[in-house]
Each structure stands twice: as structure tokens, then as C-alpha cells.
N, C-alpha and C positions, 0 to 999 in steps of 0.2 A: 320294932327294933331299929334304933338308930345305926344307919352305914357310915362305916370309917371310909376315910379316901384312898382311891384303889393303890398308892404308892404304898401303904401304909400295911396295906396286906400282904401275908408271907407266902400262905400256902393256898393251892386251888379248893381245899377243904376249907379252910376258914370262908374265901371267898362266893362258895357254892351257898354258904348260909345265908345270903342273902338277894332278894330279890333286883336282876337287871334286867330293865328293857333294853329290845334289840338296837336303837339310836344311841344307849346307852356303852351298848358294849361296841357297837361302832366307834363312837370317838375316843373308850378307851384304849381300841387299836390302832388310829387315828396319830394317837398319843405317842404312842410308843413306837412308830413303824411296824405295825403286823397288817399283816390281810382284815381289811377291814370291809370286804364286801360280802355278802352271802346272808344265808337266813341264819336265827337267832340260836340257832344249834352248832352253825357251820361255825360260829365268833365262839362261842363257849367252847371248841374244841381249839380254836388259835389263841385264848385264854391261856386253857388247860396245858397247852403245849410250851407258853412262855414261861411258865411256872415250872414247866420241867425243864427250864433252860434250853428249849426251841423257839428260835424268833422266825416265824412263818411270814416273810414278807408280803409286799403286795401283790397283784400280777404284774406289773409293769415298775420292776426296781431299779426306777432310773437315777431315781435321787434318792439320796438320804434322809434328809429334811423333809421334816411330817408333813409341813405346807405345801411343799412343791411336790411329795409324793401322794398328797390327796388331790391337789386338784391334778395331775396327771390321771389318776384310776378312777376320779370321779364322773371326771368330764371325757371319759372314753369306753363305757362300759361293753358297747359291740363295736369295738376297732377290731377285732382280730376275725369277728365274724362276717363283716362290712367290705374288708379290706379281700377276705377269701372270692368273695363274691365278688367282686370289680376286677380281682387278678382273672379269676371263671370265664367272667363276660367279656372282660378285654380280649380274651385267645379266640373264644367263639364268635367274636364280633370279626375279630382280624381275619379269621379262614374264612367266613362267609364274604367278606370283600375281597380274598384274595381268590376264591371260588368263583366269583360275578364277577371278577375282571378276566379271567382267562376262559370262564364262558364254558366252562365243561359240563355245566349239566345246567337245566333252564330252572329247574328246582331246587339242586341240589342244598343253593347256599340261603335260601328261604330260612328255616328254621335254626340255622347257626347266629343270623342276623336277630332274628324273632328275638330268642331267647339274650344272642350278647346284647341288644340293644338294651330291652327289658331290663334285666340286669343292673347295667349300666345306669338305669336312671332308678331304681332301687336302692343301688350301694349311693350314687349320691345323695337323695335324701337321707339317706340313711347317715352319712357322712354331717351330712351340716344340720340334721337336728340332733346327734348326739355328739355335736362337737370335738367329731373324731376326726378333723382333723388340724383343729388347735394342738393336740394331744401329738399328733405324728410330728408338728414342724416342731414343739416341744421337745422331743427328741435331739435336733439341734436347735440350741433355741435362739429366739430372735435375737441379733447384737446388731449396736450400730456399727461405730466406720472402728472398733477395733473386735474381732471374733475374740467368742470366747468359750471353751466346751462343759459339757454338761458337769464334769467334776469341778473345775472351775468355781461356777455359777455358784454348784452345791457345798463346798466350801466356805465361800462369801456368804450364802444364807445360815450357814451354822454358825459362823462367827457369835463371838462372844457379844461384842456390839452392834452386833446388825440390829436394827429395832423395825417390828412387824404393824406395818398400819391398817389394820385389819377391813377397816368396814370400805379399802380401794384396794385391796389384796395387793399392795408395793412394799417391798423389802429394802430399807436404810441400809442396805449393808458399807461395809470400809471402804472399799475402793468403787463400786458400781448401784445403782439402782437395778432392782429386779421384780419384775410384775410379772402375777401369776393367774390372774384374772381374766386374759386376753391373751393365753398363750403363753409359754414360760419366756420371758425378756429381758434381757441384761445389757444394759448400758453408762458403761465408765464415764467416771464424772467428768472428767478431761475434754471426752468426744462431744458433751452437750452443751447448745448452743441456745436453745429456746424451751418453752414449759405451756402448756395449753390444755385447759378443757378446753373439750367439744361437746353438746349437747344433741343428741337425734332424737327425732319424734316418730316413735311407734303407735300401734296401736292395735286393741288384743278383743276377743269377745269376753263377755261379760258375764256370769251366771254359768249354765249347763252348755253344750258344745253344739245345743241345736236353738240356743239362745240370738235373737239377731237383733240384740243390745253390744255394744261395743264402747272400749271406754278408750283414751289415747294416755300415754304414759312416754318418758325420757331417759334415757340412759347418756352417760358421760361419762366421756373419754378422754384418760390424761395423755397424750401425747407428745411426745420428745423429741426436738427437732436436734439433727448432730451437725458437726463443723461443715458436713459435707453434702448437705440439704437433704439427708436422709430422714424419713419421720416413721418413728418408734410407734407404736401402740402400748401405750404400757399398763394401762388398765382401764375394765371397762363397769360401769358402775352403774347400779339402779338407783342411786339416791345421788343428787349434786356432791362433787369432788370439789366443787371450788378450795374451802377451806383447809381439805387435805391437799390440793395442789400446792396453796401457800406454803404448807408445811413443809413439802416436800422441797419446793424451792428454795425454802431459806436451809434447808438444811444441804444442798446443791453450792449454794456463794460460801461452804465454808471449805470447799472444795476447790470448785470454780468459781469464782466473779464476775465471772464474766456470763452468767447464765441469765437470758430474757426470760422475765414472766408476763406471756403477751395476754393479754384481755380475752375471759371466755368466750368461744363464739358461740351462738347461741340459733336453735333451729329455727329458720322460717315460720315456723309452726308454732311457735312458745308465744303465750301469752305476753302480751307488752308490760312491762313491770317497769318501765321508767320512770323517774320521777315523778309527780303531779303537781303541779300550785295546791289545787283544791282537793280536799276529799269530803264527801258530800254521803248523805243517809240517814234514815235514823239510825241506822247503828253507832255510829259516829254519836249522833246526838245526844245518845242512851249513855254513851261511854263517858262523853266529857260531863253530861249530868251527873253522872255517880262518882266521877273522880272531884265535880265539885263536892260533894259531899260527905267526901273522905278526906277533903282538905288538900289533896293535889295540885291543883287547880284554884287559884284565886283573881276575882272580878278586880278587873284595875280598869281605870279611866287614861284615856291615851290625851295627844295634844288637837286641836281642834283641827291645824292643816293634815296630818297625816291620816286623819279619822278621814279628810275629804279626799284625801287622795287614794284609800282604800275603796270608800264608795263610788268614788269616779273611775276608777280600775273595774268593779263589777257593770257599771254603765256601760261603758264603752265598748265592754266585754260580750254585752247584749244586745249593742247596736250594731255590733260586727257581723253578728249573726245574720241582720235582714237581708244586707246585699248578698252575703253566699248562701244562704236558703234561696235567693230568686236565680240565682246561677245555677245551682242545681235542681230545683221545680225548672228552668228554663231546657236543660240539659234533660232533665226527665222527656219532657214533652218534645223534642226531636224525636227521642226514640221510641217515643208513644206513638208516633205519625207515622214515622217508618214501620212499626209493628202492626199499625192496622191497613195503612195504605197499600205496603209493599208485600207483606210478609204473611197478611192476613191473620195475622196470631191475636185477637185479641187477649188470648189467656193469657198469654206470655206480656201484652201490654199494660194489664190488671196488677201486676205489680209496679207498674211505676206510678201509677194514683198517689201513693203516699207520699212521693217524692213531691208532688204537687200539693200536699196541704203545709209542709217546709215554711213557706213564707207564713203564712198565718202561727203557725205555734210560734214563729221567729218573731212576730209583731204583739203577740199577746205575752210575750215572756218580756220583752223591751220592756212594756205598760207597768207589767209583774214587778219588775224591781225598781222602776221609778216609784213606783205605791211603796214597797220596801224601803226605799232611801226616804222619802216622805215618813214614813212610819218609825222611824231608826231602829228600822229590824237589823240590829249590829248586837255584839255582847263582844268583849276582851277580856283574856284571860293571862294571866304568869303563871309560868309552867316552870320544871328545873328539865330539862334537856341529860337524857339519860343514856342516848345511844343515836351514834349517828354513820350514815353508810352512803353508798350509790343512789340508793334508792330514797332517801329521805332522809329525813330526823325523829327519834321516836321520845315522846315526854314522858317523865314520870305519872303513875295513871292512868295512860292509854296506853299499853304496852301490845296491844291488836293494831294499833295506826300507825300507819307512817305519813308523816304529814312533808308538806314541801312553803318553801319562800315562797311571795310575788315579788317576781325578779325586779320590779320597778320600789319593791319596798324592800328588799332584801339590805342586810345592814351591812355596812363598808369590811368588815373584818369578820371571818369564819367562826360560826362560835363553837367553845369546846364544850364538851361532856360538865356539866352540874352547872354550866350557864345560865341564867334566867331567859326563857323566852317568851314571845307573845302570840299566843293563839288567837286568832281573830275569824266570828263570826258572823256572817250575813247570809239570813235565811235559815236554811239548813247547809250551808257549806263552810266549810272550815282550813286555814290557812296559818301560815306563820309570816308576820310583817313583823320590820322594826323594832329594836327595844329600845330606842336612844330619846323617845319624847313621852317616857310614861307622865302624869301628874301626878 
């Protein structure tokens, strides 16, 4: 039996005919502001009761607004039980010092301490991994250099036009921004000054909990800097916010213009994703072979100087190599000497061997592409230029690559989106030179 959508239903009898799971009937309490937490019996009874015209709120009716009222009861499930516990262990913790400073008994404040201590470090675990206490400062929530209270906020997110960008939990409303993601946050457009991801590098186990496989992972953080060098957190995200930053920003300059959007920063820890000249693999190789073959990609003949001054860009490229391979085999073996001389560690000077074989793979890869240039292991390609970014330019056909210029070939003027460009191959590595001397 096909289900109609739950607006659409009158009575808790029509609704009973049909089967709901319990995440189901979560977010249709979700939906509508009712208690949406409990087991699959406790929501069919906050159902049953809005149908008799009882709206059964959440436990924590702070806001009106379903979003700001879910992640409050979400992300706080034992505040009240956490928070009992920390008030407990605070009193017991304080009589016990105030017991052992005035020294009336050699035992007595032993066990007040025992227990508030214990406690204490209890309720704070307990605190920061049920992010209960995102939930408490939520209560007043975060604002920059102008406050703003919880009715307020709740307001602005009911708004007709507030627009919800769901996958960085930030609310466009009229007058303020408000992130719900990293704590309830409210920031009038007036007061903001600056716009910024930030990118952290975590890192989690992997499989079952006695697994000791580990994998690293990023979260990013949109942050708001205000007139008054105040910085906001306004949301915190498991997937890159860039893109919704942008959004957010331009829809900031129709407010403010004055608002900077500074460059993400990016963790020490993040893979290097900067541009490249080359990209090199069979992968690569695989790709641009099947894109010639779907006609993507067509063989052009270039002019004979710039053909020379591509192969003398990969020369030179290899000759560069031998002096800093002997720099560093030279560099190795100081600290191979110190490690057997002084330190005794041969084990630890076992890894620097490889440093010293450097020069030779350096001198047999020279020969390698002199044989290449001699062989005109080269191939050129016209491509139409389909998308282009920070990171590259991506061709039509290779839409897995991003490829980069050779700054010494790169052509006088930027090229746009459905340009012709030139892929250009030596060996197995791959580049984009020049398009001004095809024949």
C-alpha cells in the first residue's frame, strides 16, 4: 500500500494504517516541532497527541525553528544528567578542600575529594563527547560585536526569506547569518569583516573499536571575522565548505561590501593539491588513449622550435637532478657517519643507504630521456579546455586530470573555458604548452 505524505493525513486512524519506522517518525516530529527523541512507541504517542491537537515539544524548547530546535536536543542528549553530576562533584570537591585546609580531621576530606574529583572528570567527558556544551552556550548564542537573544536569532531563522544551506548547517537569514552546526551563532551582516575556511586534520580508528587500523579525515570550518577582530565559528563541517563559503559571501556584499573573502587555510597535514606542470602514469596514459579514441583528443604537429624547446625543458629538467641527488647522497652520508661513529645506531643509519643510491637513479634517468629525445618519444594533442581552477585546467575527455602549463611555454594570455589547447607528451608524462605555433 502506497503512503500519502504525512501533511496530507487527517486522522491518527488513517495514519495508524500504515507502516513507520522509528527515524521515520523522528523527523516527522522533526518537522513539525514535537519531541522527537524516544523509542518508536514514545514518537507514535507525540504523533497521536498532535492529532488531538497536542503539540508535545522537545525537552529543550528553546527555539521555535525545527533546525535550531534539532540540533539543540540533538546534540545534548545527557546535558541535564552530565550537568547534575558536575553541580554533585563541584560541592564535594569544594568541602573536601575546604576540609584539608582547615585540617580538622587527617581523613576526613579524603573521600569528598575521591568522589568530587572523579566526578568532575566524568561530567567532563561526558560534556565534550555529547557536545553538551555547544548546547548550554546555545542557550545564549554566540554573536559578534552586536548581542542578540535567543528570540531574536529565532525569528530571523523563521523568516520568510531566510534560505537554509543545509550540507554547512548556516541560515541566510535578513539581517544576520546564523550557524547551527558549531553551536547556535548569530552574526549581523553590518559587524562582518572577513569570511574563511579553515580545514583540521583528524584522525579516527578504522573497522571494529579493537581495530589498530586508523584512517585521517578533515573537517572545515567557516569562520567570521567582525569589525572588532572578533572570530565567529559558524560552522563546522565534514565535507569542504569552500564552495558554500563562496555562497555565503556573495550573498554577505549584498548587505555588506565591504566583506573579505580570505583564502582557505589549509592543515599542515593536507595533502599537497597545488598545481603541477606534469602529470605522469599509466593512468593518465589510459585516459588520453581512450579520449583519443572517442575523438576528444586530436594528434596535431606543432612548429619545430617549440617542439625543441619542450624537449630541452624535460633535458634540463634531468640534468637538474644529478647535482641535488649528490647534495643529498652527500648529506645522507654525514649522517651515516655520525650514526655509526658516534651514536652507534647502525639500524637507524640503514635507512640512509638509499639516500646514497640518489645519484645513480639521477644519472641513469639523464641517459633515459636523452635515448627519449633521440627516439621522439613526444606525441601532441588539441584538446577544447572544459574547466579551469587553482588547481589546473581539466580537457574535455579527461575529466579525472588536471593538468598544468610549462611556465617557460605557457601562452601570453589566459585561456577561457571551450579554448583549444595543447597536451603535450614525453614518455609517459603529460603537460600543456603553447597553442600559437600549431602547423
Amino acid at each position: 500500500m502506497k503512503r500519502p505524505d504525512f501533511d496530507s493525513i487527517k486522522t491518527y486512524e488513517e495514519f495508524k494504517k500504515y507502516r513507520w519506522y522509528r527515524d521515520e517518525l523522528s523527523d516527522i516530529c522533526k518537522a513539525h516541532g514535537l519531541l522527537f527523541v524516544g523509542s518508536e512507541k514514545k514518537l507514535n504517542k507525540v504523533i497521536e497527541a498532535y492529532f488531538n491537537g497536542v503539540k508535545i515539544p522537545p525537552r529543550r524548547n528553546w527555539y521555535t525553528n525545527a533546525v535550531l530546535s534539532s540540533f539543540v536536543n540533538e546534540n545534548g542528549v545527557l546535558m541535564v544528567f552530565t550537568l547534575g553530576i558536575f553541580a554533585v562533584s563541584l560541592v564535594f570537591t569544594v568541602i573536601g578542600l575546604i576540609n584539608r585546609i582547615r585540617c580538622t580531621d587527617d581523613v576526613y576530606y579524603v573521600p569528598h575529594l575521591a568522589f568530587g574529583i572523579t566526578g568532575l572528570i566524568f561530567s567532563w567527558i561526558g560534556i565534550q563527547t555529547d557536545q553538551d556544551l555547544e548546547v548550554i552556550k546555545s542557550f545564549f548564542p554566540f554573536c559578534g560585536d552586536k548581542r542578540f537573544t535567543r528570540a531574536q536569532v529565532d525569528e530571523q531563522a523563521n523568516a520568510e526569506n531566510a534560505k537554509y544551506l543545509r550540507d554547512v548547517g548556516v541560515f541566510l537569514a535578513p539581517d544576520m547569518l546564523i550557524g547551527v552546526s558549531a553551536g547556535v551563532a548569530a552574526v549581523a551582516y553590518e559587524d562582518i569583516s572577513s569570511l574563511q575556511v579553515i580545514q583540521h586534520w583528524h584522525t579516527r580508528r578504522k573497522g571494529s573499536k579493537y581495530s589498530g587500523h586508523y584512517e585521517d579525515y578533515y573537517t572545515y570550518n567557516i569562520v567570521v571575522g567582525t569589525n572588532r577582530s572578533k572570530y565567529i565559528v559558524l560552522s563546522e563541517s565534514m565535507q569542504d565548505a569552500e564552495n558554500s563559503a563562496k555562497i555565503i559571501h556573495n550573498h554577505c556584499l549584498l548587505h555588506n561590501p565591504k566583506v573579505e573573502y580570505i583564502k582557505m587555510k589549509k592543515s599542515p597535514m593536507a595533502p599537497d593539491d597545488s598545481p603541477k606542470e606534469i602529470v605522469s602514469g599509466n593512468g593518465v596514459v589510459y585516459a588520453v588513449e581512450k579520449a583519443v579514441k572517442e575523438q576528444h583528443l586530436t594528434p596535431v604537429n606543432i612548429d619545430d622550435d617549440l617542439k625543441k624547446r619542450f624537449t630541452g625543458f624535460h633535458r634540463n629538467k634531468a640534468l637538474v637532478l644529478i647535482p641535488e641527488s649528490l647534495l643529498v647522497a652527500l648529506i645522507a652520508a654525514v649522517f651515516l657517519y655520525l650514526c655509526i661513529m658516534f651514536l652507534y645506531r647502525v639500524g637507524v643509519g640503514f635507512f640512509l643507504l638509499a639516500c646514497l643510491l640518489f645519484p645513480f637513479y639521477a644519472v641513469y634517468n639523464f641517459f633515459s630521456v636523452l635515448g627519449s629525445i633521440r627516439k621522439d618519444d613526444t606525441e601532441f594533442y588539441s584538446g577544447i579546455l572544459v574547466h579551469r581552477s587553482e588547481k589546473g585546467y581539466v580537457i574535455k575527455g579527461l575529466d579525472f586530470h588536471v593538468f598544468g602549463y610549462i611556465k617557460k611555454l605557457k601562452p601570453d594570455d589566459e585561456p577561457d573555458i571551450g579554448d583549444k589547447v595543447i597536451l603535450a607528451r614525453f614518455k609517459d608524462e603529460f603537460s600543456l604548452i603553447s597553442d600559437k605555433q600549431i602547423i
